[in-house]
Backbone bond lengths (Angstrom), bond angles and torsions (degrees), N, CA, C in turn:
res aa  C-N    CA-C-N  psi(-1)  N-CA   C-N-CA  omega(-1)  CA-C   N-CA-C  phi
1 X - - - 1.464 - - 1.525 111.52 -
2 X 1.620 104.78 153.73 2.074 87.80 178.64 1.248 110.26 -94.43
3 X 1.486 123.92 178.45 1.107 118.66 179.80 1.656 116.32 68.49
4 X 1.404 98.49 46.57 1.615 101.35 -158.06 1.781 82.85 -137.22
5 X 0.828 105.34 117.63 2.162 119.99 179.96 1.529 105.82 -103.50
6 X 1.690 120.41 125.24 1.114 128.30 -170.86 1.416 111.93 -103.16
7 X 1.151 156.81 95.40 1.542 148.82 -156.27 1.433 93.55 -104.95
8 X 1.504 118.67 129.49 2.211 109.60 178.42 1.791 77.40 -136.14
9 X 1.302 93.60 118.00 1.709 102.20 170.97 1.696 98.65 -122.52
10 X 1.572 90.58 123.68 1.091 116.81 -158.92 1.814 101.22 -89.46
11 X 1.088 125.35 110.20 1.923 130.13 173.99 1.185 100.55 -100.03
12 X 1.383 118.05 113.55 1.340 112.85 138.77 1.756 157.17 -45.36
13 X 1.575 64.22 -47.14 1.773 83.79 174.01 1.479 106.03 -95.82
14 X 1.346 144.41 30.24 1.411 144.98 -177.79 0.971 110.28 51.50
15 X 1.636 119.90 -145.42 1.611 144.47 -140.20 2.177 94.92 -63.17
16 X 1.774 100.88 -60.03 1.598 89.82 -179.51 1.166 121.41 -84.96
17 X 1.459 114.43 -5.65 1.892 91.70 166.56 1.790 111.13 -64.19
18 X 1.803 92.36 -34.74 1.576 83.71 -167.64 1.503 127.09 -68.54
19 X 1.955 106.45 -19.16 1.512 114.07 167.63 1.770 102.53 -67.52
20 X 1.162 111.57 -55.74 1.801 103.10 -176.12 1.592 106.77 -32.97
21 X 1.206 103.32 -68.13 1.396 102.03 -169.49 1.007 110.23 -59.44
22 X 1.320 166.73 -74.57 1.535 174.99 -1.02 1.522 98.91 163.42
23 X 1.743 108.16 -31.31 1.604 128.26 -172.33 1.388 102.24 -81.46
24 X 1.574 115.19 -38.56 1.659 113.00 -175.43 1.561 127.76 -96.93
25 X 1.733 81.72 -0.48 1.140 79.84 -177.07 1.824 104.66 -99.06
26 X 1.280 115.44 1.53 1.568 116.85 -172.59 1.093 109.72 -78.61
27 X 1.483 114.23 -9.79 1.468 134.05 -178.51 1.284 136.76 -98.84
28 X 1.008 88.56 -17.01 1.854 109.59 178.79 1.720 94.99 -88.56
29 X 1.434 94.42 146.37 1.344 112.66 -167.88 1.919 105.24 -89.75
30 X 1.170 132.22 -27.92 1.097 135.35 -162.43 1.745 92.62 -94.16
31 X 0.795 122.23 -15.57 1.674 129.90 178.55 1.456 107.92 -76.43
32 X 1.577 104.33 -56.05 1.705 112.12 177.54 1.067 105.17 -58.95
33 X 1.686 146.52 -18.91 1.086 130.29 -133.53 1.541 90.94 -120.33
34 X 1.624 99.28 -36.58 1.502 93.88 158.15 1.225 148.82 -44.28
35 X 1.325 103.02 -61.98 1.820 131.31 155.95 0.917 100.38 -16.03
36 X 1.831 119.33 -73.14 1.568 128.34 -132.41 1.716 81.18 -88.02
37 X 1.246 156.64 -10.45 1.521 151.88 174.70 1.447 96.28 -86.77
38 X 0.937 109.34 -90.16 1.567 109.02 -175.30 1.474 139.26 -30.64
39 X 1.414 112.25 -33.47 1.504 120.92 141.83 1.177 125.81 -28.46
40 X 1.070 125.78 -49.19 1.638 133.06 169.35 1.590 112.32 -44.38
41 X 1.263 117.65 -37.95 1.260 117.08 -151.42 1.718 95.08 -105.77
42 X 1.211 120.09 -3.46 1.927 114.22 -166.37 1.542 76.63 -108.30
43 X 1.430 85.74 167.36 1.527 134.07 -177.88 1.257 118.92 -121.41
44 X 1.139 100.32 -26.36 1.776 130.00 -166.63 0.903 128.27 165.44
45 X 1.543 119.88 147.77 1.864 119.63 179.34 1.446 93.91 -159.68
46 X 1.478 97.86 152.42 1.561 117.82 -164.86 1.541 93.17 -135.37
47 X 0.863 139.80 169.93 1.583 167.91 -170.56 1.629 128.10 -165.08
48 X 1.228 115.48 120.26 1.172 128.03 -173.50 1.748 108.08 -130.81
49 X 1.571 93.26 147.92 1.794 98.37 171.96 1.745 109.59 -114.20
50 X 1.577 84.10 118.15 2.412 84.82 176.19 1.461 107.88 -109.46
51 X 0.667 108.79 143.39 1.794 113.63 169.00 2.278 97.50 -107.70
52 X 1.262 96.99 133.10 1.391 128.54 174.95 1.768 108.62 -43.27
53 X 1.086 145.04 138.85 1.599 135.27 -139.13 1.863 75.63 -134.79
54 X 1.720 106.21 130.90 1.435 96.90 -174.57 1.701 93.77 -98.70
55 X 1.318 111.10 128.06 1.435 102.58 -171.69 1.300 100.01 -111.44
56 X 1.598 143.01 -17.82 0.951 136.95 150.64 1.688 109.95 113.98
57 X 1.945 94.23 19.06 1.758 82.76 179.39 1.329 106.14 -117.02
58 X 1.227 120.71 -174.18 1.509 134.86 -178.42 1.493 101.91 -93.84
59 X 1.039 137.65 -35.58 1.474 147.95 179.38 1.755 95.72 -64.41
60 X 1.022 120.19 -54.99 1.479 132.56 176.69 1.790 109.59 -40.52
61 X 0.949 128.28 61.28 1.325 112.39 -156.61 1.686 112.25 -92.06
62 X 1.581 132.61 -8.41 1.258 140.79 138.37 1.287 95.96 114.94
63 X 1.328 116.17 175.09 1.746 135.38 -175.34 1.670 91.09 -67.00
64 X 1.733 127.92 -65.84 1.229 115.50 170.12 1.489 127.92 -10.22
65 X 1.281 94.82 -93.64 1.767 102.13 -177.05 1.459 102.41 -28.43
66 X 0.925 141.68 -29.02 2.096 126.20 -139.89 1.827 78.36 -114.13
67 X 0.804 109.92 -35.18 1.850 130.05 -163.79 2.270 80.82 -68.12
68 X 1.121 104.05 -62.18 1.147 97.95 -163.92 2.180 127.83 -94.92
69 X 1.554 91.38 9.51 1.133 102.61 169.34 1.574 111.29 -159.09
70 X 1.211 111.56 77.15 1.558 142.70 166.69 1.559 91.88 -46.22
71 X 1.761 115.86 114.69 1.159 135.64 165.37 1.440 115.10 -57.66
72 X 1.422 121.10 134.93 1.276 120.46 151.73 1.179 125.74 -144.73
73 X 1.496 142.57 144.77 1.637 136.84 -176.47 1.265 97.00 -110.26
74 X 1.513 112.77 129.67 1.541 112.47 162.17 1.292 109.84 47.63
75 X 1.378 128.10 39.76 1.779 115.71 155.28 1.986 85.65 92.60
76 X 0.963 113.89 -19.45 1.878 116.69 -167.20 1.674 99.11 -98.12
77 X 1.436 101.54 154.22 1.621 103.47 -177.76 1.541 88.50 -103.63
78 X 1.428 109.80 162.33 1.089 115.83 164.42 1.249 123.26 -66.06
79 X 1.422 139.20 -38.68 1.367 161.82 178.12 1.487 94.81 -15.58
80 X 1.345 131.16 -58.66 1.622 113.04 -173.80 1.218 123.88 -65.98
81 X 1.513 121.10 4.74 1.755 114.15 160.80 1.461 109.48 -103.15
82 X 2.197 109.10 -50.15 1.220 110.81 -169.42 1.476 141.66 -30.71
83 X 1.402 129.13 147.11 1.465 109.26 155.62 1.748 89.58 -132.89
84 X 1.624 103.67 178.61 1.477 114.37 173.88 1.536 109.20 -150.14
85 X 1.398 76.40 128.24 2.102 84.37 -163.70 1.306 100.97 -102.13
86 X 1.661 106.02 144.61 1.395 123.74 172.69 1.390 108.16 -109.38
87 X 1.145 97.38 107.71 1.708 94.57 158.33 1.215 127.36 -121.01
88 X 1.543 127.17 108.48 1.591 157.67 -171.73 1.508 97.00 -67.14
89 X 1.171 105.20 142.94 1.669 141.78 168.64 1.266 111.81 -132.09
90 X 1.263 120.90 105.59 1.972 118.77 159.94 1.819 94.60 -108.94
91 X 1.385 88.96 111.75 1.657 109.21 170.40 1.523 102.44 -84.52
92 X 1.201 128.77 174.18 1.406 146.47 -132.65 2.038 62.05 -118.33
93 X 1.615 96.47 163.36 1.439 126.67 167.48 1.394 110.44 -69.95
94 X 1.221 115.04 140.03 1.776 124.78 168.23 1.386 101.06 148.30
95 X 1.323 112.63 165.73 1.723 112.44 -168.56 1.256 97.23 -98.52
96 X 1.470 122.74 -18.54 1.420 110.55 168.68 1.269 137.21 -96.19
97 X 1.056 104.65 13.70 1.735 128.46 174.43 1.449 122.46 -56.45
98 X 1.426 128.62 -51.40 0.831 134.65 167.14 1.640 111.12 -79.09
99 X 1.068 129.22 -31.76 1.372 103.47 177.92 1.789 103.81 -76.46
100 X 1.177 106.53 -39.92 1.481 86.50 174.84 1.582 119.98 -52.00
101 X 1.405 128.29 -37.19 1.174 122.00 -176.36 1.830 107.27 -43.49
102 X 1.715 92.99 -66.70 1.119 109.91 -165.14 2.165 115.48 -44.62
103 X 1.186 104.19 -35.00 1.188 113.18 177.53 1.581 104.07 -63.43
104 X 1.350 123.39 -42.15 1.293 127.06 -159.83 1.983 100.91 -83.15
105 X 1.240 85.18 -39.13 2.010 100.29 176.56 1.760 105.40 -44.68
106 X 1.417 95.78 -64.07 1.869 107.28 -155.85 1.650 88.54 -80.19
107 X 1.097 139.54 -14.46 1.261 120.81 176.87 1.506 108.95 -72.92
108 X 1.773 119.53 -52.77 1.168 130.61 164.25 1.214 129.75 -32.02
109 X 1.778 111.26 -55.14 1.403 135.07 -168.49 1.370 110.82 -43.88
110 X 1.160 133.76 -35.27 1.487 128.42 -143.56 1.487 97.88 -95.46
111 X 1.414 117.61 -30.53 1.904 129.02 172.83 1.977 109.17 -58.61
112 X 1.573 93.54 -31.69 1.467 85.72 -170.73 1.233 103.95 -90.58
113 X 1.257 130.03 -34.61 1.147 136.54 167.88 1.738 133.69 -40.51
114 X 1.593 97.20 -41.69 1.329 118.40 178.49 1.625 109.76 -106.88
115 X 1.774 111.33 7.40 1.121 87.95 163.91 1.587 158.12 -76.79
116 X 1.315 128.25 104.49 1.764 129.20 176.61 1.737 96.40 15.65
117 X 1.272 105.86 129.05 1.561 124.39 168.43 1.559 123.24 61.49
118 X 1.451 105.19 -2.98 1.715 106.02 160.24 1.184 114.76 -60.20
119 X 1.481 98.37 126.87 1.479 107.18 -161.11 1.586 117.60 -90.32
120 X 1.249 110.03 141.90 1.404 148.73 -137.82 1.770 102.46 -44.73
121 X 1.688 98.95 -29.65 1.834 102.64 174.66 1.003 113.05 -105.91
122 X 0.997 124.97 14.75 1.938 110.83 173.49 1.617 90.97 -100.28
123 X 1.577 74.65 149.87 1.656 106.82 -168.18 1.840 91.19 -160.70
124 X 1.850 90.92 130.43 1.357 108.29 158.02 1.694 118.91 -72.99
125 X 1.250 127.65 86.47 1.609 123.45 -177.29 1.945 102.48 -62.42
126 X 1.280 120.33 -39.32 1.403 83.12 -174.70 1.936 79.33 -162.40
127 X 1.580 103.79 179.09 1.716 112.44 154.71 1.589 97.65 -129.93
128 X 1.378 105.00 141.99 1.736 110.07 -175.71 1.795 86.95 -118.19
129 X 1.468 108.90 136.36 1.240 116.09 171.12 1.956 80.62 -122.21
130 X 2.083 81.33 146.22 1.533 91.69 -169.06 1.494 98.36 -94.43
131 X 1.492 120.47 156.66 1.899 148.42 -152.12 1.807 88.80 -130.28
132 X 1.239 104.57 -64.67 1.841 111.15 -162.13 1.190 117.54 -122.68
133 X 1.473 126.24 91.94 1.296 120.96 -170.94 1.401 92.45 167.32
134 X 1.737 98.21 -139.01 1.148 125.57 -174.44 1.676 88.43 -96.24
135 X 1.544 100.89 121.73 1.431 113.69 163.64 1.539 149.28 -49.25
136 X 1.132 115.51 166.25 1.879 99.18 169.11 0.798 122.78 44.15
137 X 1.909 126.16 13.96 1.675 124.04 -179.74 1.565 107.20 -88.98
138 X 1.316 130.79 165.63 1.043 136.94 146.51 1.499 130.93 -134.59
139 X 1.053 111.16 139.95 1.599 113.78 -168.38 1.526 114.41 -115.80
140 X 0.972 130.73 136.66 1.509 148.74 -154.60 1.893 93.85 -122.29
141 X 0.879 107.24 120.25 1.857 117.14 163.34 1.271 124.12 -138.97
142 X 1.667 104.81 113.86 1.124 124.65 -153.51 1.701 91.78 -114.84
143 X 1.418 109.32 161.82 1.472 121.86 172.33 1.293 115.63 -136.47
144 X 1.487 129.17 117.00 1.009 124.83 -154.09 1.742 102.67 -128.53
145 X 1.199 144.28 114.43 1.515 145.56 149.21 1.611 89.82 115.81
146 X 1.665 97.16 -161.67 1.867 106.36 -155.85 1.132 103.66 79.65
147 X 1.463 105.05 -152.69 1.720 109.20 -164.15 1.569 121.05 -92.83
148 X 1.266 80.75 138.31 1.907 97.52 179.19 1.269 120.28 -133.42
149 X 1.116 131.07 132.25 1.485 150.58 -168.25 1.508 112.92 -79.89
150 X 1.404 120.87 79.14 1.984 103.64 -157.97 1.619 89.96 -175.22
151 X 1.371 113.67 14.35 1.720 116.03 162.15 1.860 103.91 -66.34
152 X 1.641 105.26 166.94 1.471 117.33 159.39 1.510 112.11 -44.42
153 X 0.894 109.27 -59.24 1.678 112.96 175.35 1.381 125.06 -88.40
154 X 1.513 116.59 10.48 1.784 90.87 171.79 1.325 101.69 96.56
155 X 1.445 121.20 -0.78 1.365 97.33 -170.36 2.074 120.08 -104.19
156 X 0.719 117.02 -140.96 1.584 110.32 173.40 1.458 125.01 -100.19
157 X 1.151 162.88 102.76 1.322 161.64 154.89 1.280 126.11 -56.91
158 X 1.419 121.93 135.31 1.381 106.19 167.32 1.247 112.46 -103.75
159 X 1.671 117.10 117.01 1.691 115.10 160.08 1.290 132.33 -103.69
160 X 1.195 111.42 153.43 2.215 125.49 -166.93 1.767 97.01 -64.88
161 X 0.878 95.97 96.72 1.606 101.25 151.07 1.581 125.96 4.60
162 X 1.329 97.36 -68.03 1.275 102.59 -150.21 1.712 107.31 -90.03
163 X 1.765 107.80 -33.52 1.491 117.82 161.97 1.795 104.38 -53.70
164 X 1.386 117.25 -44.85 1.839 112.48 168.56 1.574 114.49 -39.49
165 X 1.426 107.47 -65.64 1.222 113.87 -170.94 1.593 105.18 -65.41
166 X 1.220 138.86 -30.99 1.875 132.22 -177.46 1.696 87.63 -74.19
167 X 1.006 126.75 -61.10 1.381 129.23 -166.61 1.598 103.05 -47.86
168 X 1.340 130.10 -60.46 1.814 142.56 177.75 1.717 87.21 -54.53
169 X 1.120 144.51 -71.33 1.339 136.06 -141.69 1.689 101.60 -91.70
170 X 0.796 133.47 -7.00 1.736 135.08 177.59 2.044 101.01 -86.82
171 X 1.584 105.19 -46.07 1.190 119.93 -169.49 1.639 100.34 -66.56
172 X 1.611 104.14 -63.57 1.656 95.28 169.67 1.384 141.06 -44.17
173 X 1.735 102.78 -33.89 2.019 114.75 170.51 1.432 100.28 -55.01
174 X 1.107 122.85 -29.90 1.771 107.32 175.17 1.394 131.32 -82.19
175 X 0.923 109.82 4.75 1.683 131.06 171.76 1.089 101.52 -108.27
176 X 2.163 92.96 123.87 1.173 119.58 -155.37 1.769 89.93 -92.98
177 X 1.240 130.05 -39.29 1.426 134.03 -165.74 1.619 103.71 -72.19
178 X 1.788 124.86 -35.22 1.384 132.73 155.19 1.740 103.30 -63.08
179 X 0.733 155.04 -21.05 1.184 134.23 175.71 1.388 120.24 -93.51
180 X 1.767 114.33 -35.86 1.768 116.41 157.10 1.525 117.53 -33.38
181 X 1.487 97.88 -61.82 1.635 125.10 179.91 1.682 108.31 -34.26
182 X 1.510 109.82 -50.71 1.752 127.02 -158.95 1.949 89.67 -74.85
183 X 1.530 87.22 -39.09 2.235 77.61 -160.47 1.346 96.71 -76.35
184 X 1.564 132.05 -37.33 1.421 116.45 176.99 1.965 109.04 -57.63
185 X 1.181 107.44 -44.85 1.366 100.79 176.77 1.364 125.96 -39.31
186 X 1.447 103.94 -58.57 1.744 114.58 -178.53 1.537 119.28 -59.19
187 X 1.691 97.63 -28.63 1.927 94.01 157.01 1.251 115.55 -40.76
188 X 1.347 124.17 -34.77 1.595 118.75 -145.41 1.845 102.49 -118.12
189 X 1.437 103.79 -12.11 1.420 110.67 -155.82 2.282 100.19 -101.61
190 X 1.471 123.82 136.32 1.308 119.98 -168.28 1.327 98.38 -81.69
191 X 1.987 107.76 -38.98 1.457 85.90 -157.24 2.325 77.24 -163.46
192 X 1.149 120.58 144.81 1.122 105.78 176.31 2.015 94.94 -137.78
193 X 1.116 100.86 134.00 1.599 127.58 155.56 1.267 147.35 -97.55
194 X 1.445 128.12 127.22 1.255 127.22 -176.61 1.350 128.88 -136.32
195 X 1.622 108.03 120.08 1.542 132.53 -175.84 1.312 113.00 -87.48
196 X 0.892 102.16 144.53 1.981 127.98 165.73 1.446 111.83 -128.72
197 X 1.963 104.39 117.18 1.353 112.92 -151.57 1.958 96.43 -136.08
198 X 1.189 107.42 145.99 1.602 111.19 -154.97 1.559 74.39 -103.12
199 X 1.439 117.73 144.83 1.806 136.49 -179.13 1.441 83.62 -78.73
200 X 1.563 114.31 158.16 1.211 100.18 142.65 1.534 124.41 -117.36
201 X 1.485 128.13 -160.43 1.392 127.96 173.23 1.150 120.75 -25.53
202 X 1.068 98.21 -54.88 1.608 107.31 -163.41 1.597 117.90 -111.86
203 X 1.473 117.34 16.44 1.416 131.54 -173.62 1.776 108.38 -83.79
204 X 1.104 112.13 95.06 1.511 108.68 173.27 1.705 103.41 -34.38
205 X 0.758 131.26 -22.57 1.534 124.84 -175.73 1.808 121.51 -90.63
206 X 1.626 105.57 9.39 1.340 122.01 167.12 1.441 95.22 -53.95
């Protein structure tokens, strides 16, 4: 839907860093002041807790890394090409549901990843399997366009988002070992969704 705002606050230290903070921040005056503005403008807001899905690749580089080295070209953010796609999984109920996914995912992963003509900026930033919320979901966050290194000279380019992401997902339908991977998934999966979400200014994930 538009007009739909994504907030991913990233804890290191899990469950009590995120109460500490949540505690100092009820206190701080420029926080309340926020709240009480921003209310105006929601309709609704939901909150959920994911813990980071260890899939075991090097390509996988996690909420950390992006958290701790905020992209920039030439003094410019990437943000005026980027996008970052969500794509949702609600698997059927059972405690073994998600690990089966996940086994069936990272075996797959590495075909789509390495597939011929995926283009040069997409990058899987993380998979969030959900802890507090709505259950058995999993979320896929992908980053697609901004800057890429693949001029005559070495130098930086800026590419459209969204031509990244058709270009990554056309290249993957031809991979036969990514497509085994997708039909065992959908055994297990109720219903799956996919967003296209603009970074903003200040989003380590520009």
């Amino acid at each position: 839907p538009l007009n739909t705002a994504f907030h991913v606050y990233h804890y290191p230290g899990g469950l009590s860093e995120r109460a500490t903070l949540r505690t100092q921040l009820a206190n701080e005056t420029e926080w309340k002041e926020y709240l009480k503005n921003v209310k105006g403008c929601m309709m609704e807001q939901r909150s959920g807790i994911f813990v980071e899905a260890k899939i075991g690749l090097d390509d996988v580089k996690g909420l950390k890394y992006y958290v701790d080295n905020p992209r920039k070209v030439g003094g410019a953010t990437d943000s005026t090409k980027s996008i970052i796609e969500l794509r949702k999984y609600q698997l059927q109920l059972g405690y073994d549901t998600v690990p089966k996914f996940l086994s069936i995912y990272s075996q797959a992963l590495p075909y789509k990843l390495r597939a011929p003509n995926t283009h040069s900026t997409t990058e899987l930033v993380t998979v969030l399997v959900s802890d507090v919320g709505s259950l058995n979901t999993v979320y896929e966050v992908w980053k697609h366009g901004g800057s890429g290194v693949d001029d005559a000279d070495g130098g930086a380019l800026m590419h459209c988002g969204m031509e990244a992401m058709e270009q990554s997902r056309q290249s993957s339908r031809g991979i036969q070992e990514w497509r085994e991977g997708i039909a065992e998934i959908a055994k297990l999966a109720i219903s799956f969704e996919s967003s296209v979400l603009k970074p903003s200014e200040f989003s380590p994930l520009k």
